[in-house]
MARDRENFI-933300 format. One record per residue: residue number from 1; x, y, z of N, C-alpha, C in turn. Coordinates in Angstrom, 2 decimals, padded with zeros to 5 digits. Layout:
BEGIN
n n_east n_north n_up ca_east ca_north ca_up c_east c_north c_up
NUM X Y Z X Y Z X Y Z
...
***
This chain:
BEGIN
n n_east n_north n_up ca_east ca_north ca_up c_east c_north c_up
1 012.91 118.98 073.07 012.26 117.71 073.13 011.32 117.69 074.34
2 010.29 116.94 074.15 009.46 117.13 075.05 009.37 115.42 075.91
3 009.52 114.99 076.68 009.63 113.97 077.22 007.90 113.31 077.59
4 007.75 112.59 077.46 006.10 111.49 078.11 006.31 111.84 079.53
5 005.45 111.95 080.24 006.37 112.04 081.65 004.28 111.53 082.98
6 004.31 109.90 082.48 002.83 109.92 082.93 002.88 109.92 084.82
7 003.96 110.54 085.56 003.92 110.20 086.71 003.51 112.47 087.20
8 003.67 113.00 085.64 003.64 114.31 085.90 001.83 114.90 086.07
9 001.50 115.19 086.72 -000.24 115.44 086.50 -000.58 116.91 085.84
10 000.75 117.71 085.68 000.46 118.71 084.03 002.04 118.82 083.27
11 001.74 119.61 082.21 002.51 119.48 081.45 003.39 120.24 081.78
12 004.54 120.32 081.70 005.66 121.65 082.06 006.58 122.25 081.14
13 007.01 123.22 081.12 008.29 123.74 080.14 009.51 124.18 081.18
14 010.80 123.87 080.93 011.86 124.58 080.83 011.40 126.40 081.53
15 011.91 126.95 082.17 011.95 128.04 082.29 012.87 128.81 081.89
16 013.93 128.15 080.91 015.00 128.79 079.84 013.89 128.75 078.94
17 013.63 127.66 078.00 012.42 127.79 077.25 011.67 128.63 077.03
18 010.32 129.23 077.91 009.84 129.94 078.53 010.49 131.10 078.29
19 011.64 131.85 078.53 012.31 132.73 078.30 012.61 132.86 077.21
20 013.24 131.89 076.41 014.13 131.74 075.34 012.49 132.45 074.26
21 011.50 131.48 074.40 010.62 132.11 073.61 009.51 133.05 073.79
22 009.86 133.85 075.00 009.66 135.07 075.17 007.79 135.23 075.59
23 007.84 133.91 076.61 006.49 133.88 077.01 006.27 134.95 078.02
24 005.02 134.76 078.59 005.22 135.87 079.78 003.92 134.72 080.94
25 004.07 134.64 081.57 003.03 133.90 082.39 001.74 134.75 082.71
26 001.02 133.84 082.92 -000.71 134.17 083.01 -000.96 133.84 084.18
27 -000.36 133.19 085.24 -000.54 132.94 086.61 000.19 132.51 087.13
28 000.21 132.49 088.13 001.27 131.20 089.67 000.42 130.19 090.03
29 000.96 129.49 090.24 000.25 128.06 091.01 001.37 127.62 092.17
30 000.76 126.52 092.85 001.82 126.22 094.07 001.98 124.58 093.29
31 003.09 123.96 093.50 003.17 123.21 093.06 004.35 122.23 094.18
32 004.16 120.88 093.64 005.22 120.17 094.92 006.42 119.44 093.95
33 007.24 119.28 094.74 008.48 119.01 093.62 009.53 118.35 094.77
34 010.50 118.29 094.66 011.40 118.08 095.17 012.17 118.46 096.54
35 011.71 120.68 096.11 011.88 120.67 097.55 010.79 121.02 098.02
36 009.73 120.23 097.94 008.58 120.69 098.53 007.62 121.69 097.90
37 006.57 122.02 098.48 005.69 122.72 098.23 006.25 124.70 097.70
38 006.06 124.96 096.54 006.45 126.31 095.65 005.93 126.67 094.96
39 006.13 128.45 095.10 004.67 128.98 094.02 005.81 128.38 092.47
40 004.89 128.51 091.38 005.49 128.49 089.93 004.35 128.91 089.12
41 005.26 129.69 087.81 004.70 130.34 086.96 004.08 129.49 086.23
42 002.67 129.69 085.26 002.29 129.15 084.43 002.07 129.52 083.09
43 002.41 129.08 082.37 002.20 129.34 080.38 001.22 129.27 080.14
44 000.64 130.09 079.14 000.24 129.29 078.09 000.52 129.01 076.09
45 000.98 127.53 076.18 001.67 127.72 075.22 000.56 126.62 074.06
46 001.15 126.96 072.53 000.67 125.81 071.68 001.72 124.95 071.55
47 001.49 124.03 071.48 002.39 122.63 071.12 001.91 122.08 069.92
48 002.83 121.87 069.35 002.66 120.89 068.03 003.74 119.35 068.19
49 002.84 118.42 068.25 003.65 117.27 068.47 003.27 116.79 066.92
50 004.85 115.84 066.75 005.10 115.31 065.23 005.22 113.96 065.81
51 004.91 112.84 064.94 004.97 111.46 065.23 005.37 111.00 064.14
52 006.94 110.27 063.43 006.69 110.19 062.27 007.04 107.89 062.49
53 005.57 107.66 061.56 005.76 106.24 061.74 006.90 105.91 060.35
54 007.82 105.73 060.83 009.51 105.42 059.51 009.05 103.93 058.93
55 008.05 103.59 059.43 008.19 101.39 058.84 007.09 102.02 057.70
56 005.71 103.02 058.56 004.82 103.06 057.10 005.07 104.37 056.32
57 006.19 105.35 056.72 006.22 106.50 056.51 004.98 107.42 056.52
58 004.53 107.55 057.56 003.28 108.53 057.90 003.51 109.59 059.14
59 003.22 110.58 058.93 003.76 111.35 059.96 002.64 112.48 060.09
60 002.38 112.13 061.40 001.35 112.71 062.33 001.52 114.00 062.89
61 000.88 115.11 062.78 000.77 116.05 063.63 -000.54 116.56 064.52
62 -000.58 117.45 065.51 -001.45 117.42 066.84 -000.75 118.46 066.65
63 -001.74 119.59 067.07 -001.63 121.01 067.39 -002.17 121.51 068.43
64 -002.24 121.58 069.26 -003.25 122.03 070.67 -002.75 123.35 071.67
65 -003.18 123.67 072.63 -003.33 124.60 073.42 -002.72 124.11 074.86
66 -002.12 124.35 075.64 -002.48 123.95 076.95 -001.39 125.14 078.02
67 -002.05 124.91 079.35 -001.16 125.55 080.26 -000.28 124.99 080.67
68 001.00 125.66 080.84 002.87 124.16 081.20 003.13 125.10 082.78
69 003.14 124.45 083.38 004.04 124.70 084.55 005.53 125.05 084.18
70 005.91 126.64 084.78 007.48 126.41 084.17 008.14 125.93 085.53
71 009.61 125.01 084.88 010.42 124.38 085.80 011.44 124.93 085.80
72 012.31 125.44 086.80 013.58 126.24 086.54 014.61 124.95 086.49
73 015.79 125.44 085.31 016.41 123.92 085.71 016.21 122.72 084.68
74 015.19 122.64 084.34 014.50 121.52 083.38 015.50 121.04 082.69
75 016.12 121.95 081.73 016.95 121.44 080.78 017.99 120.70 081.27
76 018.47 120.74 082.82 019.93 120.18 083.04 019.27 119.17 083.15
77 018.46 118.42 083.85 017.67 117.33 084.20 018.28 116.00 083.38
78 018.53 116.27 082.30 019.16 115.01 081.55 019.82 115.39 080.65
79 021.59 115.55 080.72 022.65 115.66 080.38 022.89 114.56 079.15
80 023.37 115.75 078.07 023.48 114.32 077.10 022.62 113.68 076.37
81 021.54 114.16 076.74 020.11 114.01 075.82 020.44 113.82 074.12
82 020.00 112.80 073.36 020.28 112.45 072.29 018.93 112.40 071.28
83 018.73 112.52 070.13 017.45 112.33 069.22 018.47 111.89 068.07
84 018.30 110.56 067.41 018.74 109.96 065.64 020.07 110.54 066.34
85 020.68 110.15 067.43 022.28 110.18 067.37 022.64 112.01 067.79
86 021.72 112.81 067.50 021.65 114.29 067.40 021.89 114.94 068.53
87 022.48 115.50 069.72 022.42 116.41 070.85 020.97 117.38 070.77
88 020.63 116.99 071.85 019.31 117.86 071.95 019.00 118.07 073.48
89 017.70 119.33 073.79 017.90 119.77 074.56 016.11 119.42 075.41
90 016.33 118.85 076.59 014.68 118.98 076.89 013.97 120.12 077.80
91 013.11 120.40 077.13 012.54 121.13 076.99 011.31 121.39 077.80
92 010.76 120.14 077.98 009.39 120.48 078.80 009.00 118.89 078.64
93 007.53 118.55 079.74 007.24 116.96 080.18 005.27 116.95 079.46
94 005.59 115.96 078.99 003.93 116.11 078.70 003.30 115.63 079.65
95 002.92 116.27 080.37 001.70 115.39 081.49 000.79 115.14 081.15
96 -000.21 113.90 082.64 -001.39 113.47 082.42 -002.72 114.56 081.98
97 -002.54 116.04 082.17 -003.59 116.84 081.75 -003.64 116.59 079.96
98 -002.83 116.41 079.58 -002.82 115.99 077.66 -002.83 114.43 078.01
99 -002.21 113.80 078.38 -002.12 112.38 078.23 -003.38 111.57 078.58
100 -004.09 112.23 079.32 -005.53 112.16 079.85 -006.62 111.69 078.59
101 -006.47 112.19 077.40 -007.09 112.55 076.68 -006.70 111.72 075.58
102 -005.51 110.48 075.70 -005.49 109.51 075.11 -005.08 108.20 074.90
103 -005.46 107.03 074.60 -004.80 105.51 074.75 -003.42 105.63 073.86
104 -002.35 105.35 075.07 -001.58 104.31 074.70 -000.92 103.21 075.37
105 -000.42 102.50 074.05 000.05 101.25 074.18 001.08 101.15 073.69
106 002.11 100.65 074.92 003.35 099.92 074.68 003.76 098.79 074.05
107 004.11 097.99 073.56 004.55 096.67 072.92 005.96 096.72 073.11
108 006.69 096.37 074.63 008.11 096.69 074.73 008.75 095.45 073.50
109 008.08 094.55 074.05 008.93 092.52 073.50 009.23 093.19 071.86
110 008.07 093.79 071.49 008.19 093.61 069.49 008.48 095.81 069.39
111 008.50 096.02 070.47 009.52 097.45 069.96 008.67 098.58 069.86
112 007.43 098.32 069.65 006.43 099.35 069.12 005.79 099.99 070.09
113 005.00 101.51 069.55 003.73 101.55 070.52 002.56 102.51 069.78
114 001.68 102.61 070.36 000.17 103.31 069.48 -000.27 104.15 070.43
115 -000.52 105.72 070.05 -001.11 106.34 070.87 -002.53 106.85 070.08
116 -003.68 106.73 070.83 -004.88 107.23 069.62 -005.18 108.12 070.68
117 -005.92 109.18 070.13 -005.88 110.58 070.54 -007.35 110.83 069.96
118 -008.04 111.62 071.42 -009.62 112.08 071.23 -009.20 113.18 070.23
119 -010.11 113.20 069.02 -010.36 113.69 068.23 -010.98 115.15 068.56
120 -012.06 114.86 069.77 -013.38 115.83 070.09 -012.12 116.73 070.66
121 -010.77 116.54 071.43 -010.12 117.48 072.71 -008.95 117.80 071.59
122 -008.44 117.40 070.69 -007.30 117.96 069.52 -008.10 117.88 068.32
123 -006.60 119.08 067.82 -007.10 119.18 066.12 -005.56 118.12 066.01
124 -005.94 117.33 064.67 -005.30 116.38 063.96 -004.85 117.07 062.93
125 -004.05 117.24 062.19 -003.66 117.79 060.71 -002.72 116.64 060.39
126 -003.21 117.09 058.89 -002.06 116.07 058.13 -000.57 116.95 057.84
127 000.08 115.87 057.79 001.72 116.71 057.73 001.49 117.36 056.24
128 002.29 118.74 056.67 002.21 119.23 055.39 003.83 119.24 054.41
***
């Protein structure tokens, strides 16, 4: 699972992740965190995000490119992690370098929210 994470300024993965799917990094960067200032590896991975709207049954996919900061650790970060009741595992944070690139909107009071997404910076596909 990939978490929203708009306080992150790039996107990151898991460095089990990262392993698990047998990336290999394309660079280091220094990055600041918790304990401070550290080199970290960087990906580059494709992401496919699914959005499925259940009230109109429409379900969205986004396929894109980007570089993730790996995080060692990531996955413990939130114990207990749940999806539809399901145990699941997170995985990586979408940062503002993707989130950059599109409006959304919350509606906490009525439950909802809308994200519209530059067309010109993703490919859109329809679910297949």
């Amino acid at each position: 699972m990939l978490l929203v994470d708009t306080g992150a300024s790039g996107t990151c993965i898991s460095e089990a992740a990262a392993g698990a799917l047998g990336l290999n990094p394309v660079r280091t960067t220094r990055t600041y965190g918790a304990a401070g200032l550290h080199p970290s590896k960087v990906y580059e991975v494709q992401l496919r995000i699914s959005i499925h709207d259940v009230k109109r049954n429409v379900l969205s996919v986004v396929d894109f490119a980007v570089q993730a900061i790996g995080v060692p650790d990531l996955e413990k970060q939130l114990p207990g992690l749940a999806l539809n009741g399901n145990p699941t595992q997170l995985i990586g944070l979408l940062g503002r370098d993707v989130l950059s690139n599109t409006v959304m909107t919350y509606h906490g009071k009525d439950g909802w929210f809308e994200i519209v997404i530059d067309r010109d910076v993703f490919a859109v596909k329809p679910a297949v």
